[in-house]
gemmi code that builds the backbone of each chain (N, CA, C; Angstrom):
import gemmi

chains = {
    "A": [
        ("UNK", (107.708, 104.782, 77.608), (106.664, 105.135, 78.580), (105.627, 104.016, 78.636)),
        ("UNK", (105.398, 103.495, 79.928), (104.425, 102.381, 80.112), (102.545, 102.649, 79.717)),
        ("UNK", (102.204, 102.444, 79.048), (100.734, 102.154, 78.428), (99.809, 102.009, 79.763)),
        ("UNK", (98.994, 102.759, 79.892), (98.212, 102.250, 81.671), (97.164, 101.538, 81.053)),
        ("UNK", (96.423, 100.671, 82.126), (94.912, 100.209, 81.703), (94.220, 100.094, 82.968)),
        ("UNK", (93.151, 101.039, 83.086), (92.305, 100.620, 84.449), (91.698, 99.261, 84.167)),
        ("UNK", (91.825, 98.226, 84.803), (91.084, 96.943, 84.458), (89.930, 97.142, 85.389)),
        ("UNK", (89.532, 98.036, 86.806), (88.397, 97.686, 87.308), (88.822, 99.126, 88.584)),
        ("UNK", (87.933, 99.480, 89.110), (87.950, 100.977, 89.725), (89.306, 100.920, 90.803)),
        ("UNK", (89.583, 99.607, 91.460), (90.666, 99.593, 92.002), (91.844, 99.292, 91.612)),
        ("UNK", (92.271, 98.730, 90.498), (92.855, 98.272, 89.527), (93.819, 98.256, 88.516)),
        ("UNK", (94.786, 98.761, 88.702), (95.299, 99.324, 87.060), (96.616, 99.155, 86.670)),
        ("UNK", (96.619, 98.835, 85.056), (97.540, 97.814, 84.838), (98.460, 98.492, 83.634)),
        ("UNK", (100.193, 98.616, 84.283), (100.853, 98.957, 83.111), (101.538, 98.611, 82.482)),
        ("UNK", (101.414, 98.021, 81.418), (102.724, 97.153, 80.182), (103.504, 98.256, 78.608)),
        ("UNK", (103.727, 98.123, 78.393), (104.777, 98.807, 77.185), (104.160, 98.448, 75.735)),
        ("UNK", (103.337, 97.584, 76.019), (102.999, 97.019, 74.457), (102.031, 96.540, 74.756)),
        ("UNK", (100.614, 96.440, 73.493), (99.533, 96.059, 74.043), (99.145, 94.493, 73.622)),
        ("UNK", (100.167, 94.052, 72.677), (100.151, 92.717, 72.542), (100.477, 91.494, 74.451)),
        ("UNK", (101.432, 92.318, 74.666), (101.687, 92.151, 76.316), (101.097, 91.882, 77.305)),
        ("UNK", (100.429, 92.523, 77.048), (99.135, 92.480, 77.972), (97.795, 91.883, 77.645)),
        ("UNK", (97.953, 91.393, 76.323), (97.068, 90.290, 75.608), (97.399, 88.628, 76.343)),
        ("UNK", (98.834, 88.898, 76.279), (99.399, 87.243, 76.727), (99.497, 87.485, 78.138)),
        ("UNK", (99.384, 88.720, 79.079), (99.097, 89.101, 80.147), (97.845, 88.320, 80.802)),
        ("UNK", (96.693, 88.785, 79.566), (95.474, 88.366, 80.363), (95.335, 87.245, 80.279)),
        ("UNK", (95.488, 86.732, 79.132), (95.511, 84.903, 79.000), (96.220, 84.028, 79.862)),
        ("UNK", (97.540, 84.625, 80.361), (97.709, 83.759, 81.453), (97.114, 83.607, 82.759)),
        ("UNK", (97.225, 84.929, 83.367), (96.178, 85.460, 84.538), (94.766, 84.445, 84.306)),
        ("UNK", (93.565, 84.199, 82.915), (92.768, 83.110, 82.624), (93.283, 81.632, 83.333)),
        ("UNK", (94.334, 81.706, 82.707), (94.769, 80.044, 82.549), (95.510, 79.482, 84.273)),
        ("UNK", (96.475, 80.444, 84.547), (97.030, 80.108, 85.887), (96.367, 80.482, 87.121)),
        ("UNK", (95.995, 79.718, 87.951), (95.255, 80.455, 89.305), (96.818, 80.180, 90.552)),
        ("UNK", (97.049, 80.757, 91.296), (97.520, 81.182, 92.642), (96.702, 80.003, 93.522)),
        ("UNK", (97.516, 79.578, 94.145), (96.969, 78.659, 95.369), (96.500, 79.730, 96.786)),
        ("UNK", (95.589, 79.575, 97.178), (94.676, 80.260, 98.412), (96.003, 80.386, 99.127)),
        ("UNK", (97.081, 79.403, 99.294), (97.890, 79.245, 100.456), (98.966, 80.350, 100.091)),
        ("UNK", (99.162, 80.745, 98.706), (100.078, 81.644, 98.193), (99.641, 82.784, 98.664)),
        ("UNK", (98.369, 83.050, 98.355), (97.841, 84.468, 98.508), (98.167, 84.982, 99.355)),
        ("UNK", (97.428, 83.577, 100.991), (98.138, 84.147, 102.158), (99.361, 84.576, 102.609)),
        ("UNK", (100.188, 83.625, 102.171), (101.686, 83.950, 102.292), (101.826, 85.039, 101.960)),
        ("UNK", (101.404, 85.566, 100.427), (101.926, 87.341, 100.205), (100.818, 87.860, 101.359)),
        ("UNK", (99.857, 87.496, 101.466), (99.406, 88.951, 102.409), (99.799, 88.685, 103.803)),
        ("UNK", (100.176, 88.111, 104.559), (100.700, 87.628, 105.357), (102.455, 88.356, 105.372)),
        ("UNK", (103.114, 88.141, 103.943), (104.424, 88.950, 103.642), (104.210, 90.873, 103.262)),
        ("UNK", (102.976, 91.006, 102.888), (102.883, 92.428, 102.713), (102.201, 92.904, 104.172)),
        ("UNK", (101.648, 92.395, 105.163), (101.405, 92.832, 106.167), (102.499, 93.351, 107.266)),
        ("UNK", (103.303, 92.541, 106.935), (105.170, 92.420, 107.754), (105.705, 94.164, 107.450)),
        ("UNK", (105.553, 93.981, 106.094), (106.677, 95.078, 105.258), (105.323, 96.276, 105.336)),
        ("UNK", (104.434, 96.250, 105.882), (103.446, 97.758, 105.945), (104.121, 97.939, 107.830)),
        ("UNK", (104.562, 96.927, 108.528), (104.316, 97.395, 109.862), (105.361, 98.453, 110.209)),
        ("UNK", (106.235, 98.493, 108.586), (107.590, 99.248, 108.815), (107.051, 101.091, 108.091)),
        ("UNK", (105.745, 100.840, 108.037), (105.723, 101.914, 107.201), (104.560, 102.986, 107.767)),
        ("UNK", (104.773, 103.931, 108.771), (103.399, 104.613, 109.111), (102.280, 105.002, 108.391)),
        ("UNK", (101.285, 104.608, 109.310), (99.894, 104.750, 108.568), (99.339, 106.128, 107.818)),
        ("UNK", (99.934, 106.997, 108.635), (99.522, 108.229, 107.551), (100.370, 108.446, 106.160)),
        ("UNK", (101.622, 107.551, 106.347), (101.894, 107.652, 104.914), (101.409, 106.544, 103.922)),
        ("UNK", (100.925, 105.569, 104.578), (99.944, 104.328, 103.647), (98.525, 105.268, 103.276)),
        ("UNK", (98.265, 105.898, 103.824), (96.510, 106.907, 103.692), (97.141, 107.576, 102.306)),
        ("UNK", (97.890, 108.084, 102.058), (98.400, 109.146, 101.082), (99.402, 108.176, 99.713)),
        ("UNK", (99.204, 106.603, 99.658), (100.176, 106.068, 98.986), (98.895, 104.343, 98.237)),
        ("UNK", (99.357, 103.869, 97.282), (98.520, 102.815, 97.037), (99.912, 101.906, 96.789)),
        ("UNK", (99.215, 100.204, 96.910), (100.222, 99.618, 96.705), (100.835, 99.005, 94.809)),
        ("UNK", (102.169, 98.808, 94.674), (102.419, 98.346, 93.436), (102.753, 97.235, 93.205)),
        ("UNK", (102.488, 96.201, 92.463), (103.530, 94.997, 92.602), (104.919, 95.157, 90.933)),
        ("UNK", (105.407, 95.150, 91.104), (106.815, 95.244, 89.825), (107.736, 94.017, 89.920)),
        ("UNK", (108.145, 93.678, 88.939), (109.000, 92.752, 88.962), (110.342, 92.985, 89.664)),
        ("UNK", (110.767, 91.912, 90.173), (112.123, 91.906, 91.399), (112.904, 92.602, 90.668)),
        ("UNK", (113.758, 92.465, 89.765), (114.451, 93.013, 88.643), (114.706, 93.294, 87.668)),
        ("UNK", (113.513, 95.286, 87.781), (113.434, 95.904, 86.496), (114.390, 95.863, 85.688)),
        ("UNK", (114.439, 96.076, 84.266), (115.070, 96.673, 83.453), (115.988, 98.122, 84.204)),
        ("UNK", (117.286, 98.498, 83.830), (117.250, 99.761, 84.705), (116.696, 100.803, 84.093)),
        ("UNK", (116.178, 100.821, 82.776), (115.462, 101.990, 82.470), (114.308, 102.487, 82.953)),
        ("UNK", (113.904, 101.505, 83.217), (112.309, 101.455, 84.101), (112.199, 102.623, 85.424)),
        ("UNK", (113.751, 102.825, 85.793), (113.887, 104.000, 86.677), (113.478, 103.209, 88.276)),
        ("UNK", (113.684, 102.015, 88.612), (113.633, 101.865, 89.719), (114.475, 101.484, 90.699)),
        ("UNK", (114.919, 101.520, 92.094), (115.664, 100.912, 92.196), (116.431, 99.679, 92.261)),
    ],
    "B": [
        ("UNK", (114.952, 89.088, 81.078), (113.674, 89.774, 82.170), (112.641, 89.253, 80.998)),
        ("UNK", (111.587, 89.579, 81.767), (110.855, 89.320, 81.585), (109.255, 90.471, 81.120)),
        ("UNK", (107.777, 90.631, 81.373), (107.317, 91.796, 80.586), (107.602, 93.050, 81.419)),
        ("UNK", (107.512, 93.909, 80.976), (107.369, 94.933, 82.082), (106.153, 95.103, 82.758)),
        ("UNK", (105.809, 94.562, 83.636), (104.343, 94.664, 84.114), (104.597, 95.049, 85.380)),
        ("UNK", (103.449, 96.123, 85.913), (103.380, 96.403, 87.043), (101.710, 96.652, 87.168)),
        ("UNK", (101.820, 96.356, 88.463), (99.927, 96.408, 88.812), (99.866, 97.311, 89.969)),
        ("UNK", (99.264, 98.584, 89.438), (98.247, 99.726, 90.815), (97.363, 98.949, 91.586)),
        ("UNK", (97.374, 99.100, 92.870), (96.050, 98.921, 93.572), (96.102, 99.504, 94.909)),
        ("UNK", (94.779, 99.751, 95.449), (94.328, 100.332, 96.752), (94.398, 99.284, 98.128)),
        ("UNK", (93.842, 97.848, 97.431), (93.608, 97.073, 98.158), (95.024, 96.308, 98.972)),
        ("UNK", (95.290, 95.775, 99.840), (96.028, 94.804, 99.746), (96.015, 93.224, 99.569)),
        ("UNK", (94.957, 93.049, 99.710), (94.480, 91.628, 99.609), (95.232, 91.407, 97.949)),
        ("UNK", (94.188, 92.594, 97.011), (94.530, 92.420, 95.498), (96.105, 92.464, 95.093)),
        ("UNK", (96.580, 93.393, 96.204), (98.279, 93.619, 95.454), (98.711, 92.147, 95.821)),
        ("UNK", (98.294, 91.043, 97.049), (98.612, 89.999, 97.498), (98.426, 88.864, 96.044)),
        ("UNK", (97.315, 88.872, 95.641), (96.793, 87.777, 95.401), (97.458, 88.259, 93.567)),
        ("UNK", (97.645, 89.239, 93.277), (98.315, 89.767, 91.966), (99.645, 89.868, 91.967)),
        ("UNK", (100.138, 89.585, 93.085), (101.610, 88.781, 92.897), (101.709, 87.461, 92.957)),
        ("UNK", (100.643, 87.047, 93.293), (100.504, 85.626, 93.197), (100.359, 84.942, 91.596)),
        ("UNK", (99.499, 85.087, 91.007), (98.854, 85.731, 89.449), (100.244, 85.498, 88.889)),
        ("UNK", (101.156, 87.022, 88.889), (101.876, 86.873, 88.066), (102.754, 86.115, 88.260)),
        ("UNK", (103.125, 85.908, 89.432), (104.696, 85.488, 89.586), (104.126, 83.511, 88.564)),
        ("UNK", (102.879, 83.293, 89.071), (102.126, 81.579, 88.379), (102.590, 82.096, 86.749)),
        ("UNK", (101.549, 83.163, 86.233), (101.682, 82.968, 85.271), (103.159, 83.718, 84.120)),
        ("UNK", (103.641, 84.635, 84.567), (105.125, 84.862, 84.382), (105.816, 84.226, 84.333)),
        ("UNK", (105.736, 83.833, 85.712), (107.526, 82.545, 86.063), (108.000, 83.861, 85.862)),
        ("UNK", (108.112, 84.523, 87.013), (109.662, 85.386, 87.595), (108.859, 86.145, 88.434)),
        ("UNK", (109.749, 86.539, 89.635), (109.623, 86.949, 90.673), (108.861, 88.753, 90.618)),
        ("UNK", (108.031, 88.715, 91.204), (107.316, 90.211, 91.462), (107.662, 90.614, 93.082)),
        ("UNK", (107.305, 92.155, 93.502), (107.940, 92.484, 94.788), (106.519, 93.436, 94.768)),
        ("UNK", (106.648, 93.559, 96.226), (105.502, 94.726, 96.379), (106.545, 96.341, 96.541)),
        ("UNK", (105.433, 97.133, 96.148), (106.238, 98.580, 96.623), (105.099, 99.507, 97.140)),
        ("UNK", (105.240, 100.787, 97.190), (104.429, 101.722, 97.685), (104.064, 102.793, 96.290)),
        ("UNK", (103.463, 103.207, 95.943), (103.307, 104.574, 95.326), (102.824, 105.794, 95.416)),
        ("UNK", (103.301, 106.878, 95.481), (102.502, 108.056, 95.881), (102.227, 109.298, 95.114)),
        ("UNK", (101.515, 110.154, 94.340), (101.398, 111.380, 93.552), (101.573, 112.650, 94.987)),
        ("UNK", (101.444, 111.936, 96.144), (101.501, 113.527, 97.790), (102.281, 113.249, 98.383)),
        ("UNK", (103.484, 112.498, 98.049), (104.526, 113.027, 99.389), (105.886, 112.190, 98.640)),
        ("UNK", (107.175, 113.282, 99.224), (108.267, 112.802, 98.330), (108.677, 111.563, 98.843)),
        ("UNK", (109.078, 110.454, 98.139), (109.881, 109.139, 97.842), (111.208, 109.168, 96.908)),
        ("UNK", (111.850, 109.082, 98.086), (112.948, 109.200, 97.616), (114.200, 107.886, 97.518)),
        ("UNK", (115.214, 107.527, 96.814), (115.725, 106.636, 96.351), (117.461, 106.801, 96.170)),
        ("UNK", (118.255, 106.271, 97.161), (119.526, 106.492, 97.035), (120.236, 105.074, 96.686)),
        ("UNK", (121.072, 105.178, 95.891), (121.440, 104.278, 95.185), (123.317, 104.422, 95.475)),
        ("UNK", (123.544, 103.679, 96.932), (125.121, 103.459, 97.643), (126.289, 103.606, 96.417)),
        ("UNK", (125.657, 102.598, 95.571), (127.124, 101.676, 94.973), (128.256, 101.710, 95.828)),
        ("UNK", (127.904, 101.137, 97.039), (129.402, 100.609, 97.922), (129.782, 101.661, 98.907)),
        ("UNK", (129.304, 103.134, 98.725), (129.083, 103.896, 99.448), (128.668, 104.291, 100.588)),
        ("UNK", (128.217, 103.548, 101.484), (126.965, 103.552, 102.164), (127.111, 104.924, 103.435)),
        ("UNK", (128.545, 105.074, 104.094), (129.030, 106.585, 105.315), (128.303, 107.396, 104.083)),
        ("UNK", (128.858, 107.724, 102.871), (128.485, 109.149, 102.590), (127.341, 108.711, 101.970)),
        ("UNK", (126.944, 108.465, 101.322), (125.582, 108.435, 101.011), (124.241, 108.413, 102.379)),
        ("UNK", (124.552, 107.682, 103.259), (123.954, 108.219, 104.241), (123.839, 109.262, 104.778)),
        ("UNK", (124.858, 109.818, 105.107), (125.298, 111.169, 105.363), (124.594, 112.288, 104.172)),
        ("UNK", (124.358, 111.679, 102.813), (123.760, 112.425, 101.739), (121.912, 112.651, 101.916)),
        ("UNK", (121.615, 111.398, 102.315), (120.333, 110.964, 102.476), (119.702, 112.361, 103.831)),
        ("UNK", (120.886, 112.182, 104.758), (119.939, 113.040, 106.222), (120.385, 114.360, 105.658)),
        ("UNK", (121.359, 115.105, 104.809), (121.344, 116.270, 104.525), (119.881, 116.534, 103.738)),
        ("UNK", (119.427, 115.558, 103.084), (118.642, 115.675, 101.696), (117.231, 115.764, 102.851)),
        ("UNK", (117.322, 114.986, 103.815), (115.941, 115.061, 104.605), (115.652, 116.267, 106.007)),
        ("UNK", (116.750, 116.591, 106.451), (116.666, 117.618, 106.956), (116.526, 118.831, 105.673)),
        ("UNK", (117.018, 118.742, 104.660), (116.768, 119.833, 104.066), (114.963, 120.099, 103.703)),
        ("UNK", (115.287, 119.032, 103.485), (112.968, 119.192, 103.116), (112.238, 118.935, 104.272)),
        ("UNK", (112.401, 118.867, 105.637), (112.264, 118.889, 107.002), (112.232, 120.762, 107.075)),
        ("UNK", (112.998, 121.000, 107.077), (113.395, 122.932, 107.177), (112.626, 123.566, 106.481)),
        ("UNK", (112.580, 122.921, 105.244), (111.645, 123.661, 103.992), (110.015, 123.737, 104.074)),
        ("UNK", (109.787, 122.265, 104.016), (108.207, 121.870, 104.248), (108.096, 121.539, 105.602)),
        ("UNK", (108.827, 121.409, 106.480), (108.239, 120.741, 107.806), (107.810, 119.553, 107.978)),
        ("UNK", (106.918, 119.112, 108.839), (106.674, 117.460, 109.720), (107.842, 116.608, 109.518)),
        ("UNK", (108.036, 115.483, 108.896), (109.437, 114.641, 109.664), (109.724, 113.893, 108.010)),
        ("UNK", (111.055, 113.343, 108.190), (111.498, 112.604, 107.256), (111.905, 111.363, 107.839)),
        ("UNK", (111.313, 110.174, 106.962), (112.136, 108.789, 107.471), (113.230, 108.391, 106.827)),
        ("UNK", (114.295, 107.574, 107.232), (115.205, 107.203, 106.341), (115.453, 106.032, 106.838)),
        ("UNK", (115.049, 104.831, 105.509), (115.193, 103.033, 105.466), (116.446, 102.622, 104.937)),
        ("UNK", (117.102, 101.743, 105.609), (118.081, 100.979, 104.796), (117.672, 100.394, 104.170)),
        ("UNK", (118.327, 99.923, 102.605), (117.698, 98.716, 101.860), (118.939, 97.982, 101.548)),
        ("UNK", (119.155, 96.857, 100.472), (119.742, 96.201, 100.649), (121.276, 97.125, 99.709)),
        ("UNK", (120.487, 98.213, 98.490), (121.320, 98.707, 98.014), (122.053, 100.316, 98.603)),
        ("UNK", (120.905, 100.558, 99.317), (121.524, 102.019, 99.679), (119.751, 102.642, 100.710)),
        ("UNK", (119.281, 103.599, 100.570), (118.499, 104.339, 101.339), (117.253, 104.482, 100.906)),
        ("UNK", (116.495, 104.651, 101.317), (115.115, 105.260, 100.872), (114.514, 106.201, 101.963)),
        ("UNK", (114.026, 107.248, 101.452), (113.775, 108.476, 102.356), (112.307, 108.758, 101.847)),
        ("UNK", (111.357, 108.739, 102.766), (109.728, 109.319, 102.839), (109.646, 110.538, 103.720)),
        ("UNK", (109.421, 111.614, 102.979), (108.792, 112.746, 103.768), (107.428, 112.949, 103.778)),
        ("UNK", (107.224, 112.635, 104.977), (105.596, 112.416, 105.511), (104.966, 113.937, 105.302)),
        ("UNK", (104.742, 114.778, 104.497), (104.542, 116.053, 104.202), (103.480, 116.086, 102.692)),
        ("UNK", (102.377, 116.139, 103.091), (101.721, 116.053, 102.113), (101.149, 117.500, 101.204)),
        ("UNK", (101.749, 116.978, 99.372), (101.937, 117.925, 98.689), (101.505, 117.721, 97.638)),
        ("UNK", (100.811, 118.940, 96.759), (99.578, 118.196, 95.680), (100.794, 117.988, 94.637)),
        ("UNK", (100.841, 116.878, 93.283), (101.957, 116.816, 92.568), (102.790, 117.720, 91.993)),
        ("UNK", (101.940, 118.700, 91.694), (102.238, 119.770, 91.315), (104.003, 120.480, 91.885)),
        ("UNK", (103.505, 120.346, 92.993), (105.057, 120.758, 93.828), (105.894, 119.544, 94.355)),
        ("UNK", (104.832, 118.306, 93.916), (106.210, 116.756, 94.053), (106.842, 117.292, 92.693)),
        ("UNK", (106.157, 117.874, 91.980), (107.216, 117.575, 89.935), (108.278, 118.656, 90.198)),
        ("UNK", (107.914, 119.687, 90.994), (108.973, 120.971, 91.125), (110.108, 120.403, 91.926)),
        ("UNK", (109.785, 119.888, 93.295), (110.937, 118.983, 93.476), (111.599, 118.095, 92.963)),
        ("UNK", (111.041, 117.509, 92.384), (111.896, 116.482, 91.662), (112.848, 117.223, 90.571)),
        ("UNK", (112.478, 117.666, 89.748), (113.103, 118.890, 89.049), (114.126, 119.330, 89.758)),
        ("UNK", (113.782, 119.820, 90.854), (115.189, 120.405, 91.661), (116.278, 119.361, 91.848)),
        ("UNK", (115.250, 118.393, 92.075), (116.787, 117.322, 92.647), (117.610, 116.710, 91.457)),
        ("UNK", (116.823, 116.980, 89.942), (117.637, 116.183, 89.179), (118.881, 117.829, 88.754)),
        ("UNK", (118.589, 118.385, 88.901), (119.021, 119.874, 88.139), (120.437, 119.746, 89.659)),
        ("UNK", (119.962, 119.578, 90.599), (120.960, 119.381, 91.335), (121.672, 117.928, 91.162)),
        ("UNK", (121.350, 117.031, 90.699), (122.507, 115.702, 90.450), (123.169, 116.092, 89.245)),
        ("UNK", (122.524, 116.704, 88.509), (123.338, 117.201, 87.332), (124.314, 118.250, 87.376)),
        ("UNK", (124.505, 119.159, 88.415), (125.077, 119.648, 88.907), (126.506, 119.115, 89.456)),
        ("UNK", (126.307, 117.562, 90.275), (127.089, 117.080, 91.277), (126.828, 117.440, 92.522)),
        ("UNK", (125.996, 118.587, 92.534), (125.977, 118.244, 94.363), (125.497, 117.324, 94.845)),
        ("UNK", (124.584, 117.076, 94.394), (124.064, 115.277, 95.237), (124.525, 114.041, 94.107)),
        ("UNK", (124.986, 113.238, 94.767), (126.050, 112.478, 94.469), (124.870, 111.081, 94.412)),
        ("UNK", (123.651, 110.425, 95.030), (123.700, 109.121, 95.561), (122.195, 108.791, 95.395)),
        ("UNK", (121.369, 110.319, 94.954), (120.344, 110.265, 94.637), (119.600, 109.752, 93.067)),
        ("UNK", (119.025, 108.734, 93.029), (119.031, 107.970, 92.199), (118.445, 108.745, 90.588)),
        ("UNK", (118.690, 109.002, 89.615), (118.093, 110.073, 88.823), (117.133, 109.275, 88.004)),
        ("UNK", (117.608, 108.304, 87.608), (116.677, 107.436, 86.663), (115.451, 107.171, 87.906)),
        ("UNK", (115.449, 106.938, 89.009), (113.880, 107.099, 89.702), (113.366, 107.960, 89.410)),
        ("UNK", (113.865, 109.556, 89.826), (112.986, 110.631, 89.414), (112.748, 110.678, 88.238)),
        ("UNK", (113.694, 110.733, 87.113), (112.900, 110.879, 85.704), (111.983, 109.889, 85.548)),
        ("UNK", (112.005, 108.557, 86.033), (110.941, 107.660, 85.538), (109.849, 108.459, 86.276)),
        ("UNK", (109.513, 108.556, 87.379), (108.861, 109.126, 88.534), (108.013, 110.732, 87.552)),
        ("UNK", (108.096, 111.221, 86.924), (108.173, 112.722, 86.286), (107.088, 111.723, 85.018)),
        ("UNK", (107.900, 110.631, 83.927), (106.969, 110.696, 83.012), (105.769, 109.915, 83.703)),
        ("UNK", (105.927, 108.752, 84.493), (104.780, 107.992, 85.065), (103.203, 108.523, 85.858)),
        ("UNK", (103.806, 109.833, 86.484), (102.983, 110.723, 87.293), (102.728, 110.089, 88.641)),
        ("UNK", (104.180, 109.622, 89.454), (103.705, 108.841, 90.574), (105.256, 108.582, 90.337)),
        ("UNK", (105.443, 108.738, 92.351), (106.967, 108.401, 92.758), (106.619, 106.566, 93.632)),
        ("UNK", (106.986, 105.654, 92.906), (107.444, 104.533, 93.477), (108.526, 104.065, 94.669)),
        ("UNK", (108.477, 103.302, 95.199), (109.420, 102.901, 96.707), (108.845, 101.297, 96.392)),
        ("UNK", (110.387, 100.563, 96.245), (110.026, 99.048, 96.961), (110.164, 99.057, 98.683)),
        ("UNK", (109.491, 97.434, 98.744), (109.046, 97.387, 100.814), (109.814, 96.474, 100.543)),
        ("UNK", (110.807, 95.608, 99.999), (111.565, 94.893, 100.805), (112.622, 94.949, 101.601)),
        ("UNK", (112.851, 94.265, 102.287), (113.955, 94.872, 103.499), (114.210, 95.970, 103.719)),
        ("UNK", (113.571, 96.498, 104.276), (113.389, 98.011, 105.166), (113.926, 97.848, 106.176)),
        ("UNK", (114.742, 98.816, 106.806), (115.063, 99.210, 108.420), (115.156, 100.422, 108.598)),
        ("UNK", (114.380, 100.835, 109.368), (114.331, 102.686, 109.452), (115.782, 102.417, 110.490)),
        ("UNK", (116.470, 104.046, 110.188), (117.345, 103.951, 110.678), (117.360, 105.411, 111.147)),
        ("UNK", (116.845, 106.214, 110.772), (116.459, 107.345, 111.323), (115.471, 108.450, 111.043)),
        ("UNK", (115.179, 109.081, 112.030), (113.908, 110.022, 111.512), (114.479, 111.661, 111.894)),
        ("UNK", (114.472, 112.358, 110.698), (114.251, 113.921, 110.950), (113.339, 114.258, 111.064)),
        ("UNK", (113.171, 115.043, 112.133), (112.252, 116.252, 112.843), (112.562, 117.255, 113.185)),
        ("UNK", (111.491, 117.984, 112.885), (111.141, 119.587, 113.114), (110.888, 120.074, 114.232)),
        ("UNK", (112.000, 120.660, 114.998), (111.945, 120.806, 116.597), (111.383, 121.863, 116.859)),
        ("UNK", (111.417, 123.140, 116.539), (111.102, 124.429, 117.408), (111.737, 125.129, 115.633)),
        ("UNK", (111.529, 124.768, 114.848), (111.989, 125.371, 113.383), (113.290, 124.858, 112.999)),
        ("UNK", (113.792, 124.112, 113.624), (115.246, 123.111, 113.372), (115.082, 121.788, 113.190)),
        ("UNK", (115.866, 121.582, 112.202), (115.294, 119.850, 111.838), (116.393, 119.082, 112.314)),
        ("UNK", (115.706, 117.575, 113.047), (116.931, 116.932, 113.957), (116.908, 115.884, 113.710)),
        ("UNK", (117.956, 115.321, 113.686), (118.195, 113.809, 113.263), (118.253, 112.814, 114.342)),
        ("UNK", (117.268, 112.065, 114.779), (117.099, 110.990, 115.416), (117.184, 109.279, 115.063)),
        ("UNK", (118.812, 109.245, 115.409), (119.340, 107.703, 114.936), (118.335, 107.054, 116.138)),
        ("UNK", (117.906, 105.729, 115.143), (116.798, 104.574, 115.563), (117.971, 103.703, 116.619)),
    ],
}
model = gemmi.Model(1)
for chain_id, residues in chains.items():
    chain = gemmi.Chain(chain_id)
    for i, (resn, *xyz) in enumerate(residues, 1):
        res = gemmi.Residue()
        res.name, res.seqid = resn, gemmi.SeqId(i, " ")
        for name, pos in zip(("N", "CA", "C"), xyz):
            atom = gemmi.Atom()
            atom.name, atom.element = name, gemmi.Element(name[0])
            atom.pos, atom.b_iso = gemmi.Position(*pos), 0.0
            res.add_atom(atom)
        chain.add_residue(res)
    model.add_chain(chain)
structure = gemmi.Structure()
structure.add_model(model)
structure.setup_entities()
């Protein structure tokens, strides 16, 4: 079962181990995202919401997960 | 693989810029998805299947179309289906469904419905859906108390 952590009121972060999320935050410190990346994902998550009606985005928040869970992780 | 990390958020800018984050500081690929505790997300898993499992998917959405009412969508993905019933329900009666549906895969009547989603879905407290490659392919609706399947 994944360990949650609210990091900030919108926020919240789940790893399996809390050492994990130690080398979690230190990288997140150390690596920054290029402005041009960001856009690209929001630019790529704007695409993939236009497929998805708005009253079910009102009732849903977004997740990011790795491309290819573990299959225990229960996803598809 | 790599940690198991996944990140909640409201925003999209943040889910944007936190796949950005990890995928820098990971090194391996992150995806966006949806999550919801009010309305069922559902997850069919083909394996090569795709006539009957489809065919599994619009029984499964007309059935909770009949039951709860307003409409069901159903997405192709790259492995098999994903079904959102736009029917909003406090968790309480998402956990009773889900329950039903695993008590029914265990059964065998539903054949395609993914079980390891719902059980993950049950301890997490929140049903997950990835957004990549989506194609709605059809929507059930609730006509006059009959639920109808409208190929896209």
């Amino acid at each position: 079962m994944g360990r949650k952590k609210v990091v900030s009121p919108d926020v919240d972060v789940e790893v399996e181990d809390p050492e994990e999320e130690e080398i979690l935050q230190e990288s997140i410190e150390f690596f920054k995202p290029t402005a041009e990346k960001i856009e690209e994902y929001e630019r790529e998550l704007k695409e993939l919401l236009e497929k998805i009606p708005s009253d079910v985005l009102e009732w849903s928040w977004f997740t990011v997960i790795p491309e290819k869970p573990r299959k225990k992780e229960g996803e598809e | 693989m790599g940690l198991p990390v996944r990140v909640n958020t409201r925003s999209a800018k943040i889910a944007a810029s936190t796949k950005a984050i990890l995928e820098k500081s990971l090194a391996y690929p992150f995806t966006f998805a949806i999550s919801t505790r009010n309305l069922v997300f559902l997850d069919f898993d083909c394996r090569g299947e795709f006539k009957e499992c489809y065919e599994e998917a619009k029984w499964i959405g007309r059935a909770l179309v009949e039951q709860y009412g307003s409409e069901a969508l159903i997405y192709r993905t790259p492995n098999g289906f994903h079904l959102i019933h736009k029917r909003w329900l406090d968790w309480k009666k998402i956990q009773k469904i889900i329950r039903g549906f695993i008590a029914l895969i265990d059964e065998g009547v539903v054949q395609y419905l993914d079980k390891a989603h719902l059980e993950a879905s049950l301890r997490r407290g929140y049903l997950t859906l990835r957004l990549n490659q989506l194609y709605l392919v059809c929507r059930v609706i609730n006509v006059d108390g009959e639920a109808r399947v409208y190929e896209q």
